[in-house]
MOPAC internal coordinates of N, CA, C and O (Angstrom, degrees):
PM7 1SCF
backbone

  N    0.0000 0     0.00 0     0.00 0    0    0    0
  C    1.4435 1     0.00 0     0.00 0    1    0    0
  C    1.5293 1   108.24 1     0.00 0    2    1    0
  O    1.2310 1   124.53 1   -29.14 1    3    2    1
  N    1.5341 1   108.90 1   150.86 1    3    2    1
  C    1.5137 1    90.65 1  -170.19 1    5    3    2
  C    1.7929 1   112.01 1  -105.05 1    6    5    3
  O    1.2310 1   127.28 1   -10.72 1    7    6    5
  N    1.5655 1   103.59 1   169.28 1    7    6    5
  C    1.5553 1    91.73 1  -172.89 1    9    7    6
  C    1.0501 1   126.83 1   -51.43 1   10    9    7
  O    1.2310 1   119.08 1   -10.49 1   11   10    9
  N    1.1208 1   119.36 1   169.51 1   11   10    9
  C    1.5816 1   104.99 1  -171.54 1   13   11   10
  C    1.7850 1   103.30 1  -106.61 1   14   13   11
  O    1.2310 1   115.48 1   -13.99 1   15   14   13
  N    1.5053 1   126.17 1   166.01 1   15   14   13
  C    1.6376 1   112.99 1  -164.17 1   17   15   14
  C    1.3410 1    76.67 1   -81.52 1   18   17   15
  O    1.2310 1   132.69 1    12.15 1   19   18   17
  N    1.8827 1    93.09 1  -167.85 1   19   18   17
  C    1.3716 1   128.72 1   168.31 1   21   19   18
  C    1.4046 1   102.54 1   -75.55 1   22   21   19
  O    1.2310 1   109.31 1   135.44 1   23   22   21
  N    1.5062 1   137.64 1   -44.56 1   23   22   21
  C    1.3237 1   126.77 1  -171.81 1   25   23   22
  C    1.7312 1    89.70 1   -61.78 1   26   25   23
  O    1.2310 1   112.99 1    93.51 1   27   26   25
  N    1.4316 1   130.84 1   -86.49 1   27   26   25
  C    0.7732 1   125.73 1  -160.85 1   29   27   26
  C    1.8738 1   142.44 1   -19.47 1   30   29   27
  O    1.2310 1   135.78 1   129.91 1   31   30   29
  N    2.0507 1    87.06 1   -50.09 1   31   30   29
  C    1.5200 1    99.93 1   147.77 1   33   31   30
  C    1.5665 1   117.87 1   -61.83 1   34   33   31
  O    1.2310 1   100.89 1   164.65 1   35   34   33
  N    0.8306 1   152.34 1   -15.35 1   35   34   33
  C    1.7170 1   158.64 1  -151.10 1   37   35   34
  C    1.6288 1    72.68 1  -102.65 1   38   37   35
  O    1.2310 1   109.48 1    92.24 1   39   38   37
  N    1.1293 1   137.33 1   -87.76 1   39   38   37
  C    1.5544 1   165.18 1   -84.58 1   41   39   38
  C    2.3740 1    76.93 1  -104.08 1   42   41   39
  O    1.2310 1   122.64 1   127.87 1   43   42   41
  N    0.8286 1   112.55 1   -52.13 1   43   42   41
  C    1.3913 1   138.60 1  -150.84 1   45   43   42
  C    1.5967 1   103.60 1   -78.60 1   46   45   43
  O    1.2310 1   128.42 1   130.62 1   47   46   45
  N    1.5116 1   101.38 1   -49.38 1   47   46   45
  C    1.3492 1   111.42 1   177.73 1   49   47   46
  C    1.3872 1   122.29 1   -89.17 1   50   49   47
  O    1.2310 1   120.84 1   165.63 1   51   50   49
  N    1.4949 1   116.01 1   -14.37 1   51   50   49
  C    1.5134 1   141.41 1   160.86 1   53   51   50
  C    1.4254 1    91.41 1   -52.00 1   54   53   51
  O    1.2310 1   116.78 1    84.16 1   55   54   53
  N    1.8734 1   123.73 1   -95.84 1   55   54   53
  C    1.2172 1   125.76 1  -161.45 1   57   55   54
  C    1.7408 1   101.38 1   -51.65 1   58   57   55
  O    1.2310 1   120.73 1   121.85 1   59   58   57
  N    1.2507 1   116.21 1   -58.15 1   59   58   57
  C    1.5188 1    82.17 1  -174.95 1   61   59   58
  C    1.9216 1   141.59 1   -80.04 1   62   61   59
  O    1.2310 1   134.90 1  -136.68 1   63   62   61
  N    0.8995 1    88.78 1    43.32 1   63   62   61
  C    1.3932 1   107.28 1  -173.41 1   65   63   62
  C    1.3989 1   102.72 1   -99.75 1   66   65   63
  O    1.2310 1   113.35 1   159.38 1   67   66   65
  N    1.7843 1   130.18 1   -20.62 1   67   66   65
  C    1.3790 1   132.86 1   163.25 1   69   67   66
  C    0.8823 1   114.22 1   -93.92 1   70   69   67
  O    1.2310 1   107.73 1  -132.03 1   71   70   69
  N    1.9000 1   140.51 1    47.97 1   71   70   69
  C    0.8177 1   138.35 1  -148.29 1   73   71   70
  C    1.8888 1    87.79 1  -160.65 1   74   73   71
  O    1.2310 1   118.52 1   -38.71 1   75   74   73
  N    1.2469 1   120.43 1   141.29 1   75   74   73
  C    1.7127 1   130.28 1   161.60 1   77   75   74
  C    1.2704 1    97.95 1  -132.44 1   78   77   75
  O    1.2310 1   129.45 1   -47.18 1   79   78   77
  N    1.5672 1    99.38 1   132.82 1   79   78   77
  C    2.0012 1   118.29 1   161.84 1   81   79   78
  C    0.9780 1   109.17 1   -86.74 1   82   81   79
  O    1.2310 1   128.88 1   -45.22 1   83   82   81
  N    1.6018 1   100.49 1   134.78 1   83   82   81
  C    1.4683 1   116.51 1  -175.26 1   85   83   82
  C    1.6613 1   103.31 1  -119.47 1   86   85   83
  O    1.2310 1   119.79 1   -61.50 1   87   86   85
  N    1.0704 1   118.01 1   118.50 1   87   86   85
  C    1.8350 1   118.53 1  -168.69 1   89   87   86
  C    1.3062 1    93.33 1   -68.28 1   90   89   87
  O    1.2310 1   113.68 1   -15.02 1   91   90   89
  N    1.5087 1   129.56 1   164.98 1   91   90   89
  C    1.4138 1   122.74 1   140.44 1   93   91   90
  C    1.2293 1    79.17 1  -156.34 1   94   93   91
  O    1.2310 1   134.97 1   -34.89 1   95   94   93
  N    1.8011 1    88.65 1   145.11 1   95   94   93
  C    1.0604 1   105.47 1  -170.81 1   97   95   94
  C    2.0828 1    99.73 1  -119.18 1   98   97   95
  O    1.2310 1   125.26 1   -37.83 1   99   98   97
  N    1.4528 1   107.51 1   142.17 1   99   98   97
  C    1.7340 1   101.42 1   175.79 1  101   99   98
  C    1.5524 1    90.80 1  -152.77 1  102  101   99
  O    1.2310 1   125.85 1     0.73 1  103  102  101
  N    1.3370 1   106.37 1  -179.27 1  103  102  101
  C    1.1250 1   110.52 1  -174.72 1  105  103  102
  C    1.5049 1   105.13 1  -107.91 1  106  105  103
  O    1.2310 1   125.24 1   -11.57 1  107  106  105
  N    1.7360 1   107.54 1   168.43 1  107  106  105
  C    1.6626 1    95.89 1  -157.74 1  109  107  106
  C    1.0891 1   128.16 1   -93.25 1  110  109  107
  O    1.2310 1   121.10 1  -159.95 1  111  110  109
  N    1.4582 1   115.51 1    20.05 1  111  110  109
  C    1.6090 1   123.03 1  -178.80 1  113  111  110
  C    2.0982 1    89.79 1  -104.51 1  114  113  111
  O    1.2310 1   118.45 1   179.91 1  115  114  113
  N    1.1653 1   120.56 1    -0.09 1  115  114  113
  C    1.2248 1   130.75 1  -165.62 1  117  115  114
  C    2.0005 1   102.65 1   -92.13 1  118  117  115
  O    1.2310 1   133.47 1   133.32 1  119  118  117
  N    1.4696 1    91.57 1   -46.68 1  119  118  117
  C    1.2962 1   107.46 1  -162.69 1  121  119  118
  C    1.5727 1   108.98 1  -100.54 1  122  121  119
  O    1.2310 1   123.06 1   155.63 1  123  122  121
  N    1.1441 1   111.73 1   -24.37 1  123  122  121
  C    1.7494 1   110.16 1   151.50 1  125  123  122
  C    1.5512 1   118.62 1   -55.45 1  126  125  123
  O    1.2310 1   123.57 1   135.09 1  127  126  125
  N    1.3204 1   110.76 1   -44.91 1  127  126  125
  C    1.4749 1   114.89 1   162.51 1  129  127  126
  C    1.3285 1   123.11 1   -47.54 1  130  129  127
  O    1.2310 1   119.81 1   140.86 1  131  130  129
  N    1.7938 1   117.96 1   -39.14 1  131  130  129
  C    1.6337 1   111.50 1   172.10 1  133  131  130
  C    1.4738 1    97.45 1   -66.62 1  134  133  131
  O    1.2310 1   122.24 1   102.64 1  135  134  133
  N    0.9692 1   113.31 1   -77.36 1  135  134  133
  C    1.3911 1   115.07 1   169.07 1  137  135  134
  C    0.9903 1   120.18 1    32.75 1  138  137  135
  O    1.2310 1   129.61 1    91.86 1  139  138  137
  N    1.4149 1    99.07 1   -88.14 1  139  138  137
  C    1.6911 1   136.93 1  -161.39 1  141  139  138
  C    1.7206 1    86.99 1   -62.53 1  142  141  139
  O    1.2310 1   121.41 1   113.42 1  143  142  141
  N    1.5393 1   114.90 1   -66.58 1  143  142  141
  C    1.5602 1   115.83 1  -166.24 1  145  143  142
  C    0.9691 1    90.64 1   -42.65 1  146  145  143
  O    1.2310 1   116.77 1    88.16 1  147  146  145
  N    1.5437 1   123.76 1   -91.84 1  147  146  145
  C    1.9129 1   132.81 1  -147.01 1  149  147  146
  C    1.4998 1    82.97 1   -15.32 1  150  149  147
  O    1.2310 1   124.89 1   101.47 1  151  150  149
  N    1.6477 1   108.21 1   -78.53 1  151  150  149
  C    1.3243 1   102.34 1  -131.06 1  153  151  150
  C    1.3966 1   107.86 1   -70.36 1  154  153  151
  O    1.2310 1   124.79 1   154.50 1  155  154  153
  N    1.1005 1   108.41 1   -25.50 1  155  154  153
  C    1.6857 1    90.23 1   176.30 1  157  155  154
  C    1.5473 1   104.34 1   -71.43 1  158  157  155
  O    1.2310 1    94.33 1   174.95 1  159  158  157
  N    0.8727 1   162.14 1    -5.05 1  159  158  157
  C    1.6680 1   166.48 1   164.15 1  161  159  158
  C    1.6142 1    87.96 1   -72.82 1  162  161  159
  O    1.2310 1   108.98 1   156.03 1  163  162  161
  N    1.5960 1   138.24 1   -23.97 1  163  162  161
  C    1.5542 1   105.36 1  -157.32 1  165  163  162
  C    1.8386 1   110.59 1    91.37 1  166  165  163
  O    1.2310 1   117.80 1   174.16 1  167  166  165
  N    0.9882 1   121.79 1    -5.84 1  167  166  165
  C    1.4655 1    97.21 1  -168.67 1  169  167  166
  C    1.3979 1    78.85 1  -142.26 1  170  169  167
  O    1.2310 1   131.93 1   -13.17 1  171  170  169
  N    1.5822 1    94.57 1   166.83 1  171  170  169
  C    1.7362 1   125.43 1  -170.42 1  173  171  170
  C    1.6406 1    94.74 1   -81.04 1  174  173  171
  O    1.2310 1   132.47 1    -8.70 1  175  174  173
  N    1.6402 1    93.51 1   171.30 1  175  174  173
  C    1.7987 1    94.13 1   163.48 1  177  175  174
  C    1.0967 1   119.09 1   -86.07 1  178  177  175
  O    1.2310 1   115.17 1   157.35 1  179  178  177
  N    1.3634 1   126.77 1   -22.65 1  179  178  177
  C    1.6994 1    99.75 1   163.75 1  181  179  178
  C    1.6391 1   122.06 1   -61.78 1  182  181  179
  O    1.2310 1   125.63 1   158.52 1  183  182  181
  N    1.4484 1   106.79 1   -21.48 1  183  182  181
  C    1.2447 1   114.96 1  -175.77 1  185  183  182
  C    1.6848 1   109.51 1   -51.42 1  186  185  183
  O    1.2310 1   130.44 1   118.15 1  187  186  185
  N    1.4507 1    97.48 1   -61.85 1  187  186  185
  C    1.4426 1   114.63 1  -173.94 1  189  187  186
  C    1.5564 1   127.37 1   -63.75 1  190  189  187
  O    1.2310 1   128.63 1   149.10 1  191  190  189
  N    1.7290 1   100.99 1   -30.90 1  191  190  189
  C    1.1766 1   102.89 1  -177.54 1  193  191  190
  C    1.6473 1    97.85 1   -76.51 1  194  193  191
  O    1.2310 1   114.77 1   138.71 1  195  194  193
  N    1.4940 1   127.52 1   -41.29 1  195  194  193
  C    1.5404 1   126.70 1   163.90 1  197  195  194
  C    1.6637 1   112.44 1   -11.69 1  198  197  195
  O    1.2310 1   133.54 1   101.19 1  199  198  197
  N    1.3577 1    91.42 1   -78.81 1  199  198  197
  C    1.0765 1   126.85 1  -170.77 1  201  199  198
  C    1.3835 1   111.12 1   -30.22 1  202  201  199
  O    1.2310 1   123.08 1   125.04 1  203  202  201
  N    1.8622 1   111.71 1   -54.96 1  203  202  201
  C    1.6353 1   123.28 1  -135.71 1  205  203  202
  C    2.2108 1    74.82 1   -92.84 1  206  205  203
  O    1.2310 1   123.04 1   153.26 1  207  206  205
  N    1.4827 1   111.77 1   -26.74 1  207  206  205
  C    1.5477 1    86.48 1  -171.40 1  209  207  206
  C    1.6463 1   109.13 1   -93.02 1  210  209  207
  O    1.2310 1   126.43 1   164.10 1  211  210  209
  N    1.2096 1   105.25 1   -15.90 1  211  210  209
  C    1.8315 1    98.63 1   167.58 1  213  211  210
  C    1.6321 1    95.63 1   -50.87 1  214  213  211
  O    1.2310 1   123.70 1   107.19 1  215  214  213
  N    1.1022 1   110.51 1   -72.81 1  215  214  213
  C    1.9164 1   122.79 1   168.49 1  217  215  214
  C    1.6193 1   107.45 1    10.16 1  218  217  215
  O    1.2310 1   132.94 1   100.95 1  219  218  217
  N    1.2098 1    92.60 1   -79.05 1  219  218  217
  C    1.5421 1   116.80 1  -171.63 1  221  219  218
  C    1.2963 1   108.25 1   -59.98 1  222  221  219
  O    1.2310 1   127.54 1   126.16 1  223  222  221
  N    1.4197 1   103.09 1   -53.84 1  223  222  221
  C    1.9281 1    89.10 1  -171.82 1  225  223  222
  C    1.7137 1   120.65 1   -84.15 1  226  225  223
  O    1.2310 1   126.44 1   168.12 1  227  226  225
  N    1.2623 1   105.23 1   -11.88 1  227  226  225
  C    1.5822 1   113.13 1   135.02 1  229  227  226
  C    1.4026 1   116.16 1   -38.90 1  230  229  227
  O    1.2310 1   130.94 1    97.15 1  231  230  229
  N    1.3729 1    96.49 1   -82.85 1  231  230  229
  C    1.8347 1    79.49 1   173.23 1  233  231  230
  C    1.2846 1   151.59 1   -43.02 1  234  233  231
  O    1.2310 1   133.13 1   143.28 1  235  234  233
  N    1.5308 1    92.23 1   -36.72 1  235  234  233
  C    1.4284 1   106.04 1  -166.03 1  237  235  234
  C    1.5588 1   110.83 1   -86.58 1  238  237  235
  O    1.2310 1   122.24 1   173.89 1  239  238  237
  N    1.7006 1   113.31 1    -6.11 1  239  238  237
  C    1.4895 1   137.55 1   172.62 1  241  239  238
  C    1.5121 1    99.51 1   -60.42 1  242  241  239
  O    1.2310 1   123.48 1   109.56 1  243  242  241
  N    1.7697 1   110.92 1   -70.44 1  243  242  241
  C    1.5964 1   111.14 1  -177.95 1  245  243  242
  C    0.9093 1   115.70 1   -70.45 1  246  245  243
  O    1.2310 1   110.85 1  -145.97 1  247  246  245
  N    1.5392 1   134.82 1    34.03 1  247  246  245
  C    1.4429 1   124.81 1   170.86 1  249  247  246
  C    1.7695 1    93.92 1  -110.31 1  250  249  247
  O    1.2310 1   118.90 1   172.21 1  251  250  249
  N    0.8720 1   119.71 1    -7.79 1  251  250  249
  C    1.3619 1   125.18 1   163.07 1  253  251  250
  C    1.9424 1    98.78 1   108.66 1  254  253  251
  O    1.2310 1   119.68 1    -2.80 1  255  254  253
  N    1.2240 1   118.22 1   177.20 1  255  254  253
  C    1.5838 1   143.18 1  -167.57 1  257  255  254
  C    1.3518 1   103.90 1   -59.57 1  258  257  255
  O    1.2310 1   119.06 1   137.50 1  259  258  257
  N    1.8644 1   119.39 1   -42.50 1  259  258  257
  C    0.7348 1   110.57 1  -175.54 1  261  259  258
  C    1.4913 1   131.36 1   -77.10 1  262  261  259
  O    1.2310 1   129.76 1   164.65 1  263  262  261
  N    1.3752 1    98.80 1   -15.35 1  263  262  261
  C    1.9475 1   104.54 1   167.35 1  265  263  262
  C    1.2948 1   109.65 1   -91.22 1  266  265  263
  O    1.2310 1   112.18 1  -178.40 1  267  266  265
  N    1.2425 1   132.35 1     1.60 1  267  266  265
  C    1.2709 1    99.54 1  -140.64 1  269  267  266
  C    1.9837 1    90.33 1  -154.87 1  270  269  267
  O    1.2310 1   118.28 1    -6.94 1  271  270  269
  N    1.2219 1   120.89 1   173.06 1  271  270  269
  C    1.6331 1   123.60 1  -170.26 1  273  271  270
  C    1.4015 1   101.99 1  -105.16 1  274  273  271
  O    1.2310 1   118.02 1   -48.86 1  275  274  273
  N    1.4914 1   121.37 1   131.14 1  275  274  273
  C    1.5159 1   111.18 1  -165.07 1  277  275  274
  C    2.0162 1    97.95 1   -88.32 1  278  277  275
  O    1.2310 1   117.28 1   170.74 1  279  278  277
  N    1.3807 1   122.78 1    -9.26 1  279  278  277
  C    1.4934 1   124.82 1  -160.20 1  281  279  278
  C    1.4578 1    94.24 1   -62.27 1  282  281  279
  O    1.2310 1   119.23 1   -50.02 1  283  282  281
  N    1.6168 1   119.07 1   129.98 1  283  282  281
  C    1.3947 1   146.98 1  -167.71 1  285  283  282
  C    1.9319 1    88.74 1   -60.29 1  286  285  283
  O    1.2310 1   109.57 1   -67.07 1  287  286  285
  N    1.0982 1   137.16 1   112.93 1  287  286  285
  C    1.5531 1   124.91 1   129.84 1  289  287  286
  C    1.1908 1   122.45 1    -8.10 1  290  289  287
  O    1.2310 1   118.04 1   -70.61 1  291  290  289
  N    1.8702 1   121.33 1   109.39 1  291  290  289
  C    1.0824 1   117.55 1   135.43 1  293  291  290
  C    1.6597 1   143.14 1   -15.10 1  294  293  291
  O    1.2310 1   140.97 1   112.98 1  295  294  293
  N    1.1937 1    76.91 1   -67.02 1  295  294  293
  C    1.8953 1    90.95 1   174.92 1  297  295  294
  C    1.6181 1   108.36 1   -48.40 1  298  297  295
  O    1.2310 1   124.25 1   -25.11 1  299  298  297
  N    1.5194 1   109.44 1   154.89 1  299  298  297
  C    1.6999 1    95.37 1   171.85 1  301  299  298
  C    1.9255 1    93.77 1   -91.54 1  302  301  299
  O    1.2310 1   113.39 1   140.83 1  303  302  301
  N    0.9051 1   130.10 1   -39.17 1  303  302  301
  C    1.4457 1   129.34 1  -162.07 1  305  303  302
  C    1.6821 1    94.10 1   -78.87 1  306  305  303
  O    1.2310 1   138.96 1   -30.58 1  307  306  305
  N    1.4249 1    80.84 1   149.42 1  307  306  305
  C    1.6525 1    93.20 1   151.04 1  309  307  306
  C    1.5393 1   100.87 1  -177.27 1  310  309  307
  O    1.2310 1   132.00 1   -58.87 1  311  310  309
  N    1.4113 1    94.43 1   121.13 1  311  310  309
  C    1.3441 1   132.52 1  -175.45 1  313  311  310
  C    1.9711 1   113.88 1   -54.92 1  314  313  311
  O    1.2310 1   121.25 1   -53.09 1  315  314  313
  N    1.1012 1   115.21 1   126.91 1  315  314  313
  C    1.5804 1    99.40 1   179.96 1  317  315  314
  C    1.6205 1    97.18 1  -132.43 1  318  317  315
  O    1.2310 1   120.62 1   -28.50 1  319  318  317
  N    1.0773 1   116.43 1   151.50 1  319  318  317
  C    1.4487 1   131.17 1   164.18 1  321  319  318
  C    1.7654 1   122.21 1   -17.28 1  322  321  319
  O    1.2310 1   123.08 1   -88.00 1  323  322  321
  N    1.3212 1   111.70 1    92.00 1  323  322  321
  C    1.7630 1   123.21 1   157.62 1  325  323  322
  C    1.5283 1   109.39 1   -24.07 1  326  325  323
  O    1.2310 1   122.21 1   -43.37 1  327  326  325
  N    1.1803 1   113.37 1   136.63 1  327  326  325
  C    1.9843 1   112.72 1   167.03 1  329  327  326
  C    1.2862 1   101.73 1   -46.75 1  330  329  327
  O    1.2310 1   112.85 1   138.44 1  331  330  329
  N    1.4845 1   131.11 1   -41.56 1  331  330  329
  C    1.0401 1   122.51 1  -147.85 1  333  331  330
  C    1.9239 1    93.61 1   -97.46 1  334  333  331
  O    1.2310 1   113.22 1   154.67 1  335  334  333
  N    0.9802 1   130.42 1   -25.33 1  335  334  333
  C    1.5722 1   129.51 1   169.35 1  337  335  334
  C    1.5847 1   104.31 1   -72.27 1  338  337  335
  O    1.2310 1   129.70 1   151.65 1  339  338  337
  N    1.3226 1    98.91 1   -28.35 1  339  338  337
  C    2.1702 1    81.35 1   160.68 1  341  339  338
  C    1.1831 1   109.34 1   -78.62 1  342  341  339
  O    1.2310 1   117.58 1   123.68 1  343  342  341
  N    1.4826 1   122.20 1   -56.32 1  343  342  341
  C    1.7157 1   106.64 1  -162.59 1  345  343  342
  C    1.2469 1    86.07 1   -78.24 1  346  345  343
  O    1.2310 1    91.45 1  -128.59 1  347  346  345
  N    1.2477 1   165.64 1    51.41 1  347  346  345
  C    1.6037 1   135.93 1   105.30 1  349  347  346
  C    1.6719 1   114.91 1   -83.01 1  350  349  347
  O    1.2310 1   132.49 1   158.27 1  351  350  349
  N    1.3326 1    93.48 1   -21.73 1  351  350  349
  C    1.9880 1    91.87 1   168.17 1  353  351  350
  C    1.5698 1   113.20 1   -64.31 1  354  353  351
  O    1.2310 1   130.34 1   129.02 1  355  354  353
  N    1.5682 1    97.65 1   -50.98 1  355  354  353
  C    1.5259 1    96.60 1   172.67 1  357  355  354
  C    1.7538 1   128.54 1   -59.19 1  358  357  355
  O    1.2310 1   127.74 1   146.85 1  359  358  357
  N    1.2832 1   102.71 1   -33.15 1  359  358  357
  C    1.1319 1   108.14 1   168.36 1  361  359  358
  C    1.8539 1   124.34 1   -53.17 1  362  361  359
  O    1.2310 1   131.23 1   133.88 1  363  362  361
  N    1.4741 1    95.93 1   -46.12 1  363  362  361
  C    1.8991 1    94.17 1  -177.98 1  365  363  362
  C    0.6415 1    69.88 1   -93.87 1  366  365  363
  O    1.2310 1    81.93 1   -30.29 1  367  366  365
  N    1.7980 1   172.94 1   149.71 1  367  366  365
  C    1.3684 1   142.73 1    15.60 1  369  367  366
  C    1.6793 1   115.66 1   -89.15 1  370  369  367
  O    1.2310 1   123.75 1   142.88 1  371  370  369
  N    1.6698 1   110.41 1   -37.12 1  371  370  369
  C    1.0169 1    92.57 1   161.06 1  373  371  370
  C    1.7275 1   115.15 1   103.25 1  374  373  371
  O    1.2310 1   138.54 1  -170.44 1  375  374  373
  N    1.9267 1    81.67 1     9.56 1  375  374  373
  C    1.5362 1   104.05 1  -173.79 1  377  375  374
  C    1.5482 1   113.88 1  -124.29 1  378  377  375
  O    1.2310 1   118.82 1   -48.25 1  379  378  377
  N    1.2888 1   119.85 1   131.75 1  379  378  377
  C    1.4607 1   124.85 1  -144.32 1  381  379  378
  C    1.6572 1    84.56 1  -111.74 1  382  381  379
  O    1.2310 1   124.07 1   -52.72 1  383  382  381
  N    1.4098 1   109.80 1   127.28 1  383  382  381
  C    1.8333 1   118.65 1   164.40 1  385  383  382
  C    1.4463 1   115.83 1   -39.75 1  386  385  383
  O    1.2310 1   124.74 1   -49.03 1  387  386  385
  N    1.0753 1   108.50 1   130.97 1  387  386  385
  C    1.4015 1   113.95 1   162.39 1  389  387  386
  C    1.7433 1   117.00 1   -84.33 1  390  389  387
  O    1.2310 1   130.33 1   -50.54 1  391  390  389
  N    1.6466 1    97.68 1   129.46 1  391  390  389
  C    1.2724 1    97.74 1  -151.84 1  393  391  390
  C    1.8979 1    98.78 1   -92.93 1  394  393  391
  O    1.2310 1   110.42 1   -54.47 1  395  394  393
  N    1.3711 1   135.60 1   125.53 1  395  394  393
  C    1.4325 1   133.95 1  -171.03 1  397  395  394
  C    1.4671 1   106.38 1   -68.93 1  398  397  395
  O    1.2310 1   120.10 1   180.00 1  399  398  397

């Protein structure tokens, strides 16, 4: 592959400069498992791991102020639970909607 220019490096170090690394560390029969998800979902593991903490602080938003950090997300998206990722929550839990 050939070198890459100076714009290109410029170009590279521009976009990632809005960007912070976040280590995580798991063990590797743990992280073959993301793995395995992302890709069968289509998306990378940063994708997913993105993904799984918008998730959470979604959640942890409708549990009200007191669980949870009221500071607005960066991100514009944030992903919340499919009909069908509730009725499989409901399903292993074992708890039937309350109907309004």
């Amino acid at each position: 592959m050939p070198e890459k220019t100076v714009a290109q490096k410029k170009a590279q170090q521009k976009y990632m400069e809005k960007f912070a690394v976040a280590r995580v560390r798991m063990n590797k029969d743990r992280y073959e498992l993301v793995q395995a998800h992302a890709e069968a979902r289509g998306e990378s593991v940063n994708g997913f791991i993105n993904r799984a903490i918008d998730n959470q602080i979604s959640q942890d938003r409708r549990k009200g102020p007191s669980e949870a950090a009221q500071a607005p997300l960066e991100r514009e998206k944030v992903y919340l639970p499919s009909e069908r990722e509730k009725g499989q929550e409901t399903a292993q839990n074992g708890v039937t909607a309350k109907e309004d």
